[in-house]
C-alpha positions in Angstrom: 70.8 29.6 -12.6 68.2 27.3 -13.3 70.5 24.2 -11.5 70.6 26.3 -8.5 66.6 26.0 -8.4 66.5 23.1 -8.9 68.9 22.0 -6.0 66.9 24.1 -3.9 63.6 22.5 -4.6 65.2 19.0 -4.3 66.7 20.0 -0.9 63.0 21.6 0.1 61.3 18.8 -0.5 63.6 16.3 0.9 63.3 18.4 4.2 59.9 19.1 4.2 59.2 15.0 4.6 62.0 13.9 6.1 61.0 15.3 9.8 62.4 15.8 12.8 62.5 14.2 16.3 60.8 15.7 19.4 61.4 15.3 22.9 61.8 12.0 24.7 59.2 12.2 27.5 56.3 10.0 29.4 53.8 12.0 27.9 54.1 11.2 24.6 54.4 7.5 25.1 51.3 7.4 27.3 49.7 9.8 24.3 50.6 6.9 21.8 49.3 3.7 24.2 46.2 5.7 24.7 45.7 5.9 21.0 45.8 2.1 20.3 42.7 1.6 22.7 39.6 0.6 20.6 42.3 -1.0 17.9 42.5 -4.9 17.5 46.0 -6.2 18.5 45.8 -8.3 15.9 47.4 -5.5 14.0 50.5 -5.0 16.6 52.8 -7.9 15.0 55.4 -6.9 17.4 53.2 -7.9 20.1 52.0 -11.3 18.3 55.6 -12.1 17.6 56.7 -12.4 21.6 53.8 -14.5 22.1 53.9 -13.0 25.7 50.2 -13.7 26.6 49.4 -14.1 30.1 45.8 -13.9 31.9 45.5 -10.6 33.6 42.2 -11.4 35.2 39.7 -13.8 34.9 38.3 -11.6 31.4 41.4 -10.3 30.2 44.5 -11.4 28.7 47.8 -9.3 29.2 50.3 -9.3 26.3 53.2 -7.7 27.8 55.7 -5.8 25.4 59.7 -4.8 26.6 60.2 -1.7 24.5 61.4 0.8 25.0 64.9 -0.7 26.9 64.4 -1.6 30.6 60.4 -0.3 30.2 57.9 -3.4 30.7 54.1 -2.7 30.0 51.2 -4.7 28.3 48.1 -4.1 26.6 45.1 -5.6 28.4 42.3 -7.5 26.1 39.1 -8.6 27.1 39.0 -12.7 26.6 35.7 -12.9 25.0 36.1 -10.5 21.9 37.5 -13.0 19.3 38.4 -9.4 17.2 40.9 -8.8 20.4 40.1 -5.5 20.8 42.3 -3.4 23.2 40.5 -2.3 26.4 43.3 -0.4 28.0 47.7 -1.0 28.9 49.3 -1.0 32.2 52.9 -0.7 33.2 54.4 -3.6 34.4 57.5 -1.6 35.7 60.3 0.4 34.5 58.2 3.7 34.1 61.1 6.1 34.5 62.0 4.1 31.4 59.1 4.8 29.4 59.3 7.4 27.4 59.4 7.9 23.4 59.8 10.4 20.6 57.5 12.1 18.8 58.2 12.6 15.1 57.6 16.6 14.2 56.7 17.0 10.3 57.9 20.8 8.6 54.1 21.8 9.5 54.0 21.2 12.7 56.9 23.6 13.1 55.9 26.0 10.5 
């Protein structure tokens, strides 16, 4: 008897913080690029990695990221701000394309 607890709680607990996936929509992956303004991009080593850093205007720098598949879109930094602080992201095209997941936690269905 006391096994069968135990397999329970096991099984709880591996569920509880193993989440689940939402939808797949525009909203949430606009929710997520609106988040990161304010943020340096320093932290964003997938960004730093492409080293695709092109001038946007004559203040800001574009560094344009290809994810997800077929969607093109940057985040826009201001030239002068050695932190490189993100001001605000455009998409470059593909927007039908953009769109992500959200990951739902056990409370945020409960």
């Amino acid at each position: 008897m006391k096994s069968k607890i135990e397999i329970f709680l096991i099984l709880s607990i591996l569920l509880g913080f193993s989440g689940c996936m939402g939808p797949n929509t525009y909203a949430i992956f606009k929710e997520h690029r609106d988040f990161e303004i304010g943020f340096s991009i320093k932290n964003k080593k997938y960004i730093l990695n492409t080293k695709e850093k092109t001038i946007y205007d004559k203040n800001h720098y574009l560094y344009i990221v290809k994810h997800p598949k077929h969607c093109i879109w940057g985040y826009i930094v201001r030239k002068k701000y050695k932190k490189q602080i993100i001001v605000d992201w455009v998409i470059i095209s593909g927007k039908k394309y953009c769109k992500e997941e959200e990951t739902l936690s056990w409370a945020d269905i409960i």
